[in-house]
N, CA, C and O atoms as a GROMACS GRO file, in nm:
protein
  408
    1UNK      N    1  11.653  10.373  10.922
    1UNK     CA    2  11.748  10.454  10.848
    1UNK      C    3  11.700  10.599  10.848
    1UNK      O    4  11.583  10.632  10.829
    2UNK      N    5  11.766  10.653  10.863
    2UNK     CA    6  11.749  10.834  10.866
    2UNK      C    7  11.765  10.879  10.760
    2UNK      O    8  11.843  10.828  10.680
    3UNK      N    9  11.677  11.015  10.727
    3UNK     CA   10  11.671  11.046  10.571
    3UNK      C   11  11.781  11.147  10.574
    3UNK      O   12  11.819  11.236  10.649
    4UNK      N   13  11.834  11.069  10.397
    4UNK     CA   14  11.950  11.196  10.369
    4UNK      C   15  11.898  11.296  10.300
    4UNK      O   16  11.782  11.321  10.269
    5UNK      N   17  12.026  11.366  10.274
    5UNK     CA   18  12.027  11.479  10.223
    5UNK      C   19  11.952  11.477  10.066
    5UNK      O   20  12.053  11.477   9.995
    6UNK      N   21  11.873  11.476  10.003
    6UNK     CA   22  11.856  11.444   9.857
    6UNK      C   23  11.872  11.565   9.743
    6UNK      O   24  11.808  11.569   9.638
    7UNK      N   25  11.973  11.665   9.787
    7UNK     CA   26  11.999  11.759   9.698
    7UNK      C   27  12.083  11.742   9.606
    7UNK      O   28  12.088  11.843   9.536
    8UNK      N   29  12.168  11.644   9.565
    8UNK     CA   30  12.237  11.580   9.430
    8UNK      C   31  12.153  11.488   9.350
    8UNK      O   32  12.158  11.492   9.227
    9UNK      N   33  12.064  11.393   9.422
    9UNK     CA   34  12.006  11.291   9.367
    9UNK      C   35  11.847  11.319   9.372
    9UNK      O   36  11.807  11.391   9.463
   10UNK      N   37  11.790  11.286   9.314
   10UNK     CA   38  11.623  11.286   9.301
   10UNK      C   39  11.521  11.160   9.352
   10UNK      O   40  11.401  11.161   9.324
   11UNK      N   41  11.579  11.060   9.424
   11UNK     CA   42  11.536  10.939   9.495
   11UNK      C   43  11.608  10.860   9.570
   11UNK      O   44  11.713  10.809   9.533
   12UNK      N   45  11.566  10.848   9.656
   12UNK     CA   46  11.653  10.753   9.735
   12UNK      C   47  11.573  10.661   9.822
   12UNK      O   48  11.468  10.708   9.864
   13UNK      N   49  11.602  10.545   9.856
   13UNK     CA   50  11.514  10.400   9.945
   13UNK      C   51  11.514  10.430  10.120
   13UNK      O   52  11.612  10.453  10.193
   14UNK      N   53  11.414  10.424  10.145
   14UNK     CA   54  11.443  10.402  10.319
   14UNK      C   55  11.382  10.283  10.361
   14UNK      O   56  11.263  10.289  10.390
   15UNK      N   57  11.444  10.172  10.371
   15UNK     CA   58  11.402  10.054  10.379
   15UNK      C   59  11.278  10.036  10.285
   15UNK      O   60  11.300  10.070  10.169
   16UNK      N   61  11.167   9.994  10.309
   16UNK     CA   62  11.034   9.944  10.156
   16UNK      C   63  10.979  10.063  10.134
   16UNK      O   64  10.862  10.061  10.096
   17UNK      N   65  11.055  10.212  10.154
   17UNK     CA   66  10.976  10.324  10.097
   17UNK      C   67  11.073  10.389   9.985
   17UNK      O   68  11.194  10.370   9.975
   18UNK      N   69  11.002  10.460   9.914
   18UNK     CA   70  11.093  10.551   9.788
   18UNK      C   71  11.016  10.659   9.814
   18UNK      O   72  10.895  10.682   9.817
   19UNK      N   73  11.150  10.739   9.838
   19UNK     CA   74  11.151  10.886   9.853
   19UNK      C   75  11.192  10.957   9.696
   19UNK      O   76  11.287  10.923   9.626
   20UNK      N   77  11.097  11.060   9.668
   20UNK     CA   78  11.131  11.079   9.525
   20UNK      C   79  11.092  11.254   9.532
   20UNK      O   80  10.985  11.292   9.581
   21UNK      N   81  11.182  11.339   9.482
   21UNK     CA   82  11.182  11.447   9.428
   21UNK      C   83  11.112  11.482   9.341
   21UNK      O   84  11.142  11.419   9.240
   22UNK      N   85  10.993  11.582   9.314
   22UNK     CA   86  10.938  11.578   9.176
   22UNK      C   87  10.927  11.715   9.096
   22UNK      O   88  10.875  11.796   9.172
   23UNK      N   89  10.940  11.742   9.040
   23UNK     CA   90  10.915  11.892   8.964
   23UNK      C   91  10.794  11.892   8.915
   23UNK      O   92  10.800  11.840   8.803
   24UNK      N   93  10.661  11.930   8.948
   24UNK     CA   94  10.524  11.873   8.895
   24UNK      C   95  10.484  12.010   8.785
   24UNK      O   96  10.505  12.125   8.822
   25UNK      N   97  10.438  11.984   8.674
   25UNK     CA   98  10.364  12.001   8.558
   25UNK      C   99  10.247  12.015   8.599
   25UNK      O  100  10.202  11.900   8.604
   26UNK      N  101  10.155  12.098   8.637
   26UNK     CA  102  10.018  12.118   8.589
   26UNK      C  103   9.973  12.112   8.453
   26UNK      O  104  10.050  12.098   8.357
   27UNK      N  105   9.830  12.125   8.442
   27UNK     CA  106   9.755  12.161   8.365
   27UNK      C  107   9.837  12.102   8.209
   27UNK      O  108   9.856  12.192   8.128
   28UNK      N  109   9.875  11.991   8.176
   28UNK     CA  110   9.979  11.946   8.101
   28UNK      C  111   9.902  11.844   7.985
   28UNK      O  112   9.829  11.761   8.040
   29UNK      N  113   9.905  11.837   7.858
   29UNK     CA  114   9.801  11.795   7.750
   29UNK      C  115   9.814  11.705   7.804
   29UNK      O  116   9.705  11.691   7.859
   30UNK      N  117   9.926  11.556   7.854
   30UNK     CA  118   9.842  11.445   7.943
   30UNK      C  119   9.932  11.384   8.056
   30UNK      O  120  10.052  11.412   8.055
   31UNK      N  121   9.896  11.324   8.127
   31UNK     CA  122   9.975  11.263   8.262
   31UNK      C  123  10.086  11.201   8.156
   31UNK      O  124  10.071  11.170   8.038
   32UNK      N  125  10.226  11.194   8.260
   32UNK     CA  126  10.350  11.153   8.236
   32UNK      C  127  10.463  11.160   8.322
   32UNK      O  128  10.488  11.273   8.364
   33UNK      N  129  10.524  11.084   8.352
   33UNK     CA  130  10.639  11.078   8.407
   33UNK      C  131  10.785  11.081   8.315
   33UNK      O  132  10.836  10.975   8.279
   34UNK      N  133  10.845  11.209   8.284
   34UNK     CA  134  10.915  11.303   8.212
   34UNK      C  135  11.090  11.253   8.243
   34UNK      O  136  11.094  11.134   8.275
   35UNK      N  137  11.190  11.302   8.241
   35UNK     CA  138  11.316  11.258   8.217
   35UNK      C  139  11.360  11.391   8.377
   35UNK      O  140  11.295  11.493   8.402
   36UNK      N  141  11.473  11.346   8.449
   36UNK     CA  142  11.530  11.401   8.540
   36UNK      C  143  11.619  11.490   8.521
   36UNK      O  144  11.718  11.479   8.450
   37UNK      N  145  11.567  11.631   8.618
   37UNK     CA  146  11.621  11.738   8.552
   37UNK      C  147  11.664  11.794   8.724
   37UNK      O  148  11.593  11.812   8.823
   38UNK      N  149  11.808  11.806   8.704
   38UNK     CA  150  11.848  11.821   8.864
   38UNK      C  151  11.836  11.729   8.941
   38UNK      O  152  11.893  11.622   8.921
   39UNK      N  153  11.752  11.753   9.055
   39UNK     CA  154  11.740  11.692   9.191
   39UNK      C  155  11.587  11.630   9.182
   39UNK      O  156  11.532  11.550   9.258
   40UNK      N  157  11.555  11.670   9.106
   40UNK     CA  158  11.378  11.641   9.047
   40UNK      C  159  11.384  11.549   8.944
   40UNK      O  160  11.463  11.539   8.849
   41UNK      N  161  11.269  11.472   8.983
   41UNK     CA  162  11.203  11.390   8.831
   41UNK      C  163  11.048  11.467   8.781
   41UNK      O  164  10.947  11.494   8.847
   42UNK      N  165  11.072  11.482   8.672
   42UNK     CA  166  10.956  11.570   8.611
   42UNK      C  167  10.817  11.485   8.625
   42UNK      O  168  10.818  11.362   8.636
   43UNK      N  169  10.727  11.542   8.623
   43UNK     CA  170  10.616  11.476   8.628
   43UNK      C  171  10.479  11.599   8.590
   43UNK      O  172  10.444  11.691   8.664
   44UNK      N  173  10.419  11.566   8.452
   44UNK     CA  174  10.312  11.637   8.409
   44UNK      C  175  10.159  11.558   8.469
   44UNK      O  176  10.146  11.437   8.487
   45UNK      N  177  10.063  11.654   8.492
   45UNK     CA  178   9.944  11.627   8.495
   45UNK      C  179   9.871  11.673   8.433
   45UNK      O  180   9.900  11.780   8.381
   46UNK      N  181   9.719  11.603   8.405
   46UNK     CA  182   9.646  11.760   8.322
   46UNK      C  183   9.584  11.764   8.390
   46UNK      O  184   9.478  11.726   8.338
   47UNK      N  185   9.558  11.800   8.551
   47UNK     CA  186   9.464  11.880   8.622
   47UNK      C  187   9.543  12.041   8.639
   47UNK      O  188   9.650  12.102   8.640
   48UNK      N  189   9.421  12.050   8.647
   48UNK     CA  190   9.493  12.225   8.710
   48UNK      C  191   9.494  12.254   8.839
   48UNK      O  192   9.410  12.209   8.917
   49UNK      N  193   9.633  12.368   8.889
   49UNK     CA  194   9.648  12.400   9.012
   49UNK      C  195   9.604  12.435   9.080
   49UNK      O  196   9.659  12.520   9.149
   50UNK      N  197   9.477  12.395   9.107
   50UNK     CA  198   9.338  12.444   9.209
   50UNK      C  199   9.325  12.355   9.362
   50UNK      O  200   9.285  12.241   9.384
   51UNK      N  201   9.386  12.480   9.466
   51UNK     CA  202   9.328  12.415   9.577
   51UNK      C  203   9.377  12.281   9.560
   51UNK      O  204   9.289  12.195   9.555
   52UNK      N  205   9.534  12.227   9.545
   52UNK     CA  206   9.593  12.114   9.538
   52UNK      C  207   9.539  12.005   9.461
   52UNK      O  208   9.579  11.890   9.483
   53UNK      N  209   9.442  12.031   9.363
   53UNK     CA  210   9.406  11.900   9.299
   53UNK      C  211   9.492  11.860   9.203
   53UNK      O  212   9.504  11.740   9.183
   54UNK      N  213   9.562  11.945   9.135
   54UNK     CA  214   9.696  11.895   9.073
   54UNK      C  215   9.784  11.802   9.122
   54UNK      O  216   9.817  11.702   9.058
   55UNK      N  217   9.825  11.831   9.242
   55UNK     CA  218   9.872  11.723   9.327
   55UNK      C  219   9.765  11.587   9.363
   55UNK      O  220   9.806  11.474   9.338
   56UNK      N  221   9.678  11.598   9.400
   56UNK     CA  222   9.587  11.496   9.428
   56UNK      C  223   9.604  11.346   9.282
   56UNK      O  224   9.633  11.227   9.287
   57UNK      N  225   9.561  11.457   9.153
   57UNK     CA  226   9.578  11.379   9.066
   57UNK      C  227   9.716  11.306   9.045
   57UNK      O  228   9.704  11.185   9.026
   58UNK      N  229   9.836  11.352   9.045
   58UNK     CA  230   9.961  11.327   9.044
   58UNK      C  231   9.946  11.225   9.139
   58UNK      O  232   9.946  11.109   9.099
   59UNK      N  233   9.935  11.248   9.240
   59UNK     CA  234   9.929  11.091   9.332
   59UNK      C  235   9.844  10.959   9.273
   59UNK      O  236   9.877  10.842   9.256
   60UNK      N  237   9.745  11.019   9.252
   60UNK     CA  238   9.658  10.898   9.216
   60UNK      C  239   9.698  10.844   9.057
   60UNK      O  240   9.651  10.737   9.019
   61UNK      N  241   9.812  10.949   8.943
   61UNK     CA  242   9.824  10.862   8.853
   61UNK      C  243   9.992  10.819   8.855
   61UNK      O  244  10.063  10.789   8.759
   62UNK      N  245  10.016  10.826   8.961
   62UNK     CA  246  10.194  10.802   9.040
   62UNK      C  247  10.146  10.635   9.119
   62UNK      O  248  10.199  10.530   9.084
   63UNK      N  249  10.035  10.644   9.227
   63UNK     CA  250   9.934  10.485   9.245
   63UNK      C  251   9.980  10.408   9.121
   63UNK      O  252  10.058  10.326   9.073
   64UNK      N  253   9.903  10.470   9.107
   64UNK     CA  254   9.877  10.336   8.901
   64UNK      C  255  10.075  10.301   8.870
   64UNK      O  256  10.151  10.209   8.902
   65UNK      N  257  10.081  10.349   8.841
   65UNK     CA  258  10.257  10.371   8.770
   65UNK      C  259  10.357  10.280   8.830
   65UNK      O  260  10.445  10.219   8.769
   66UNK      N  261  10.322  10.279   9.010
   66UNK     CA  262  10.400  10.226   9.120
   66UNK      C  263  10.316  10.144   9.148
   66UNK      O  264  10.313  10.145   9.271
   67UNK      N  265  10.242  10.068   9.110
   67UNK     CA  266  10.127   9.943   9.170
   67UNK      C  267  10.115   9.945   9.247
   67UNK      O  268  10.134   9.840   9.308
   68UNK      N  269  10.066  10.083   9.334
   68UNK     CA  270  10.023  10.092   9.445
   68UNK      C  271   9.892  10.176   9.427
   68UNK      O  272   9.840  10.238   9.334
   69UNK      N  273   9.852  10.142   9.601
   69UNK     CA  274   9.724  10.220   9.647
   69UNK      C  275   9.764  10.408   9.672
   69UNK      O  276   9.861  10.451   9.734
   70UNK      N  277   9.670  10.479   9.611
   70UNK     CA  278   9.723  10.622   9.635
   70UNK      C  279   9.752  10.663   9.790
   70UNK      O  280   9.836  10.744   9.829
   71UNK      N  281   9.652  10.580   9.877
   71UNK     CA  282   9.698  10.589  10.012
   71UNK      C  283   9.828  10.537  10.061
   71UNK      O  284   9.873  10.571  10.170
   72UNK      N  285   9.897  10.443   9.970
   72UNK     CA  286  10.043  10.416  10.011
   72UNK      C  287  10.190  10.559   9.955
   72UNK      O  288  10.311  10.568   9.978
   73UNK      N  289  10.098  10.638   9.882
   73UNK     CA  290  10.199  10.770   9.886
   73UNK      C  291  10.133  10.894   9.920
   73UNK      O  292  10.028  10.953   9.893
   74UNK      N  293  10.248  10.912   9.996
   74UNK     CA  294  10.261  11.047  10.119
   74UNK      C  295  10.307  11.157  10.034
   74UNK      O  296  10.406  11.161   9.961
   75UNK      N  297  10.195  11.268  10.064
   75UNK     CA  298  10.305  11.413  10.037
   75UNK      C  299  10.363  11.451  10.140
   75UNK      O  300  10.303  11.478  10.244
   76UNK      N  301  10.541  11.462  10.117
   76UNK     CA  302  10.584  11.492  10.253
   76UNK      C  303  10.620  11.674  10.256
   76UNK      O  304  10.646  11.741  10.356
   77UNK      N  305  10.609  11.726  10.100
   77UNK     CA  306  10.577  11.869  10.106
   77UNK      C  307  10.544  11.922   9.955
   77UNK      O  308  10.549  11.847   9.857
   78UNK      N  309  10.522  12.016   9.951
   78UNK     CA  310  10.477  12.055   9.823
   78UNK      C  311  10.359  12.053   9.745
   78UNK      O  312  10.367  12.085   9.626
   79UNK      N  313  10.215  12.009   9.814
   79UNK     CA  314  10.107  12.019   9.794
   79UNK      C  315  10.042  12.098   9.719
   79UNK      O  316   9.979  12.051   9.624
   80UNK      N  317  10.042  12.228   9.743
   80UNK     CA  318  10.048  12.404   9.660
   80UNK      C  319  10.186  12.423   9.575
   80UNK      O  320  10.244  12.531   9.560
   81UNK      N  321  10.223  12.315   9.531
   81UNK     CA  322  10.373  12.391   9.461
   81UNK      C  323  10.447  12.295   9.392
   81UNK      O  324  10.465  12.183   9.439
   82UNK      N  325  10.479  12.322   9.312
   82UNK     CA  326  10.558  12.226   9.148
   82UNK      C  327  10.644  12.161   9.228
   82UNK      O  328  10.651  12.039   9.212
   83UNK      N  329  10.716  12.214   9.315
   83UNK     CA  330  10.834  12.143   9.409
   83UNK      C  331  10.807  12.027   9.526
   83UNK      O  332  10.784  12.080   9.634
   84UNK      N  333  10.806  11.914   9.528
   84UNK     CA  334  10.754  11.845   9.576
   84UNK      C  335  10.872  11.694   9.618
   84UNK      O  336  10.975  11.656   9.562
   85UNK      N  337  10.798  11.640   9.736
   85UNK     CA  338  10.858  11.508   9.802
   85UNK      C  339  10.735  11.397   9.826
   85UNK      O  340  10.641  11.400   9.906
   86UNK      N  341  10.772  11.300   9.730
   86UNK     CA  342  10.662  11.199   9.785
   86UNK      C  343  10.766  11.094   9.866
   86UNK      O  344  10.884  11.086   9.835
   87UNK      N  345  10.715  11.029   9.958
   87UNK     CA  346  10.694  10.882   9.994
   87UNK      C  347  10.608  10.778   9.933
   87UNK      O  348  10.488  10.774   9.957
   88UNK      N  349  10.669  10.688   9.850
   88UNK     CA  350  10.608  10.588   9.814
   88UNK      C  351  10.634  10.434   9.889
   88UNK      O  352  10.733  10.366   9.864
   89UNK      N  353  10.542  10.399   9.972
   89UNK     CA  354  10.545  10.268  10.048
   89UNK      C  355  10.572  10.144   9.968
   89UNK      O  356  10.460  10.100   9.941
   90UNK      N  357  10.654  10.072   9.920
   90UNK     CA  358  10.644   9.941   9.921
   90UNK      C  359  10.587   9.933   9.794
   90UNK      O  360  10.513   9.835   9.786
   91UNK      N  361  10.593  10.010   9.674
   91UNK     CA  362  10.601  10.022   9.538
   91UNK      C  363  10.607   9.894   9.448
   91UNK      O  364  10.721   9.853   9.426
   92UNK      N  365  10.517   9.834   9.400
   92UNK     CA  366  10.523   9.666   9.300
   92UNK      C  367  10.621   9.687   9.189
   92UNK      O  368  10.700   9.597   9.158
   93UNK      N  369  10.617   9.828   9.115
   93UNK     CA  370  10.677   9.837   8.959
   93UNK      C  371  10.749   9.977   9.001
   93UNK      O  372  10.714  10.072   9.072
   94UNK      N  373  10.856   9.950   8.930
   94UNK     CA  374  10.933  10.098   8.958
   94UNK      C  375  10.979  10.175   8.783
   94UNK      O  376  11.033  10.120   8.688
   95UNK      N  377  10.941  10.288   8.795
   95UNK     CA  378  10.926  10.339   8.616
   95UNK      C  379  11.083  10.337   8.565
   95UNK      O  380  11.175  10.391   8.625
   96UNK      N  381  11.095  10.258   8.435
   96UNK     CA  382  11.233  10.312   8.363
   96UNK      C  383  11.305  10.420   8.441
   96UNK      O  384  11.398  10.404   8.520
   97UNK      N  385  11.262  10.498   8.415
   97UNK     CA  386  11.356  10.670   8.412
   97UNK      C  387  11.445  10.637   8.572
   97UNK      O  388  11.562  10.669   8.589
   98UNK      N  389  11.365  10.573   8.667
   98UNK     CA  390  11.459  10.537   8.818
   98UNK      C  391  11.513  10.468   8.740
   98UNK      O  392  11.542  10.546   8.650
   99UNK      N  393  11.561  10.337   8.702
   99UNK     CA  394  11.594  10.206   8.696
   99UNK      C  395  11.746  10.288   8.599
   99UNK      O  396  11.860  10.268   8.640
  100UNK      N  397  11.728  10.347   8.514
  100UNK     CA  398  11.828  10.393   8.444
  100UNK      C  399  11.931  10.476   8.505
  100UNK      O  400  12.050  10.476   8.475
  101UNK      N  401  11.847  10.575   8.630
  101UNK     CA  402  11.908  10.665   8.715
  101UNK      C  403  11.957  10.656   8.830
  101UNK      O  404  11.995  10.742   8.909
  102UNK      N  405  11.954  10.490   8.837
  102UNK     CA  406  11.991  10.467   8.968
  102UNK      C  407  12.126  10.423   8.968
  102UNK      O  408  12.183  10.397   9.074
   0.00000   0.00000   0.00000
């Protein structure tokens, strides 16, 4: 399946992967996965924006969330920047906030 357009919606399936939009939160009093605002799902961390570790952490507490291994999600851009696209492979648990928004 070929990826669409995801500028109305904030996730969409490509066969066992989830493609997800994120608006990322640095430096944020604690990790959370936040309510959908636009084309984005919010997502706070409390690392700070250093040299992408903000992102790093976001993956690894997005792992946990999606019962997956952090190596099963891809940054497909947005590394240096609040604006962001993950790939999540084959995800065990999928958070409320999709399940409601889908």
């Amino acid at each position: 399946m070929k990826s669409k357009n995801l500028a109305n919606i904030f996730y969409q399936w490509e066969d066992d992967t989830l493609v997800l939009n994120i608006l990322g939160t640095p430096s944020a009093k604690r990790d959370a996965i936040g309510k959908v605002k636009g084309n984005q799902l919010k997502v706070s961390v409390t690392a700070a924006p250093v040299a992408g570790k903000a992102t790093d952490h976001m993956v690894k507490f997005l792992a946990k969330e999606f019962g997956v291994s952090a190596s099963d999600i891809v940054v497909v851009y947005g590394r240096m920047n609040v604006n962001k696209q993950l790939r999540i492979k084959n995800p065990k648990t999928v958070p409320e906030v999709i399940i409601k928004n889908g």
